[in-house]
N, C-alpha and C positions, 0 to 999 in steps of 0.2 A: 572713306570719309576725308576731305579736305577742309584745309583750317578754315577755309571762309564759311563754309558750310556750319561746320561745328558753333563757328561763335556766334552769327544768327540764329542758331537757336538758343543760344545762353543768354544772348538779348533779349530775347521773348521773355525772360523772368527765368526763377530758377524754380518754379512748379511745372514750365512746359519742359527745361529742363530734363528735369529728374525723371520727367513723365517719360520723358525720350529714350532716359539710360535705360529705366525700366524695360522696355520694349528692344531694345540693342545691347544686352547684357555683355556681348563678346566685342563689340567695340572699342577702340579704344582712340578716343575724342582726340584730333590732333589743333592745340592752341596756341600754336608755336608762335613765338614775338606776339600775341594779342596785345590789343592797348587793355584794359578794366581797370586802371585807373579810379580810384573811388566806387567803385563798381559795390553791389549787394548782391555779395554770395551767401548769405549765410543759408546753411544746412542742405549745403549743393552737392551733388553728387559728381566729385571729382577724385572719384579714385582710377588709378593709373593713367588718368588723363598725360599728356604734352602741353607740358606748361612751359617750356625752354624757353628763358630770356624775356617772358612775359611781364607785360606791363600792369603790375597788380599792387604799388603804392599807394596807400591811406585805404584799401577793397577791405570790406567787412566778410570777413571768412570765418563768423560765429558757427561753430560745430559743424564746419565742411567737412567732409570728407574727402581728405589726400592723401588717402594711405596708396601708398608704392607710385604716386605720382611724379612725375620728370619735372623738376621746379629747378635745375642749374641754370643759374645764371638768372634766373628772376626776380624782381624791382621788387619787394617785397616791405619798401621804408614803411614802417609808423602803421602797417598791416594788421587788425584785429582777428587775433586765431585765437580768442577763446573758447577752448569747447571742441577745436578740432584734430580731428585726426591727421596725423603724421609717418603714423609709423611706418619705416621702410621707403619713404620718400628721399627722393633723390637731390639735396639741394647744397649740392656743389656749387662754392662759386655765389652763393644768393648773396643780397642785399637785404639783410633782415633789421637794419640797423633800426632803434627806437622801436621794432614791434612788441606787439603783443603778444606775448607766448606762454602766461602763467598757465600749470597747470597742465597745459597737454600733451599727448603719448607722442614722444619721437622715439622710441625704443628703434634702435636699428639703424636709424636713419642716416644718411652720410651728408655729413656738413662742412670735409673740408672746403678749405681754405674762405667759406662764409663769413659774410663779416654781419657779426651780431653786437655791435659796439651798443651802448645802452641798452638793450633789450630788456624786455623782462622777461625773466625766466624762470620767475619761482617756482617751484615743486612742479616743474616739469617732470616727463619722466625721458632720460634721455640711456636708458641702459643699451650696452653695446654699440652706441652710437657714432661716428668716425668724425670727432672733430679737429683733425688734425690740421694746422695751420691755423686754424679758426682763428679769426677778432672778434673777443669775447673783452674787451676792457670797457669797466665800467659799467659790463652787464648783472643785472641782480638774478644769481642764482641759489639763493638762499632757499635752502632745502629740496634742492633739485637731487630725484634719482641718477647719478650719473656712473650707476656699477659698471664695468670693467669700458667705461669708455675711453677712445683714442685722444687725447690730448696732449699726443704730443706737439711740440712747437706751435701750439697755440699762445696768443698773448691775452693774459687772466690778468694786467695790470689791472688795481684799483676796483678787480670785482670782484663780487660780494655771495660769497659760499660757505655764510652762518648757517651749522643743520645741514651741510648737502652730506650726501653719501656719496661716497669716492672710493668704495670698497677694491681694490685692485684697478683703478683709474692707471692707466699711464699719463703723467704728465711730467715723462722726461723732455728735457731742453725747453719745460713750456716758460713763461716771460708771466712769473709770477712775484712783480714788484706791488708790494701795497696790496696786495690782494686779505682779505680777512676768510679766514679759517675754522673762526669761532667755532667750537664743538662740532667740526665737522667729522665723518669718521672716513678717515684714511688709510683703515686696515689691509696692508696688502697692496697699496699703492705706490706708484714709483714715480719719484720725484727726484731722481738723478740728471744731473747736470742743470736741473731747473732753476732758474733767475730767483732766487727769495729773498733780495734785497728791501728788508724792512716789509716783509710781509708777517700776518697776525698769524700765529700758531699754536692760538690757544686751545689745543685737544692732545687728546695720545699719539705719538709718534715712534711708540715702543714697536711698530710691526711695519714702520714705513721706509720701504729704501730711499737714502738719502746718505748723501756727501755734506758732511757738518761746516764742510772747508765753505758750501755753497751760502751759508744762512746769514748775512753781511746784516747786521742789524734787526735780525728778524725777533719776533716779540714770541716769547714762549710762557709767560705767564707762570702759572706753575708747575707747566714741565721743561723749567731752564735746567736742570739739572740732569735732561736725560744726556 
C-alpha cells in the first residue's frame, strides 16, 4: 500500500474508509507527511496507521481510533480528539499544542519530547505513558490519570493538576514553576531535583520523594509543616 493510494481513499469520506479497513484487516495504511488539514475524521479507522509528520491541524478526530498509531512528528494544533482512542500510540515529537484531549485513553502512549503547551487534558487517562521532555505549560490536566507516568524533565510550568493522580509519577528534574497541585495524589512519586519554585502543594506529601532544599516559595497550605 503506497501513501498516495492510502489517502485517496480517506478522501473518499471516512465510511468508504472504514469500509476499506474492514476488508484489509492486516494492512497497515501508510500516511506518511499527508496534508488533512481541517479534515473530518471523526470515528475513522486509524489504528496503526503511519501518520509521521502528518499534516492534521484544526482535523476533527471525534472518537478516531489511533490506538498504536505512528503520529511522531505530526501537526496535531488546536486538533479535536474527543472520544478517541490513543492508547499505545506513537507521538514523539507531535505538535499537540491548544488540542483537544479531555478525557481520552493514552494509557502507554509515548509523548516525549511533545509539545502539548495549552492543551486540554482533563481526566485523560494517561497511565504508564512516556512524557519525558514533554511541554506540558499551561496545559489543564486537572484530574488526569497519570499513574506511574514518565515525566521526567518535562516543563509543568503554570499547569494545572487539581485531582490528577500521580500515584508513583516520576517527575524528577521536571520544571514545575507555578504549577497547582491542588489535592492531587502524589503517593509514591518522585519529585526529586524538580523546579517547585512557587508552585501550589496543597495535598499529602507524606509518601513523596522530594529535596525540601528544592520548594523556593512553594505554597503548602496545611501541610507547611510537614
Amino acid at each position: 500500500m503506497v501513501k498516495e493510494s492510502a489517502l485517496e481513499i480517506l478522501k473518499q469520506g471516512v465510511k468508504v474508509w472504514n469500509k476499506w479497513r474492514k476488508k484489509n484487516p492486516d494492512t497497515r495504511p501508510s500516511l506518511e507527511q499527508a496534508t488533512l488539514e481541517l479534515a473530518d475524521l471523526r470515528k475513522a479507522d486509524l489504528r496503526a496507521a503511519n501518520l509521521v509528520e502528518a499534516d492534521l491541524q484544526k482535523a476533527n478526530l471525534l472518537k478516531a481510533d489511533l490506538r498504536g498509531a505512528d503520529l511522531r512528528g505530526a501537526d496535531l494544533r488546536e486538533a479535536h480528539l474527543a472520544g478517541a482512542h490513543l492508547a499505545g500510540a506513537d507521538l514523539r515529537g507531535a505538535d499537540l499544542r491548544e488540542a483537544h484531549l479531555a478525557g481520552i485513553d493514552l494509557a502507554e502512549a509515548n509523548l516525549a519530547g511533545a509539545n502539548l503547551e495549552w492543551a486540554d487534558l482533563q481526566m485523560v487517562g494517561l497511565r504508564g505513558a512516556n512524557l519525558r521532555g514533554a511541554n506540558l505549560a499551561c496545559a489543564n490536566l486537572a484530574g488526569a490519570y497519570l499513574e506511574g507516568a514518565n515525566l521526567q524533565m518535562a516543563d509543568l510550568r503554570r499547569a494545572n493538576l487539581e485531582c490528577a493522580f500521580l500515584r508513583t509519577a516520576d517527575l524528577q528534574k521536571a520544571n514545575l514553576v507555578k504549577a497547582d497541585f491542588s489535592a492531587a495524589n502524589l503517593d509514591g512519586a518522585n519529585l526529586i531535583d524538580a523546579n517547585l519554585e512557587r508552585t501550589c502543594l496543597l495535598t499529602d506529601l507524606s509518601r513523596v520523594r522530594i529535596r525540601w532544599s528544592d520548594l523556593n516559595e512553594s505554597n503548602f497550605g496545611g501541610f507547611s509543616d510537614l
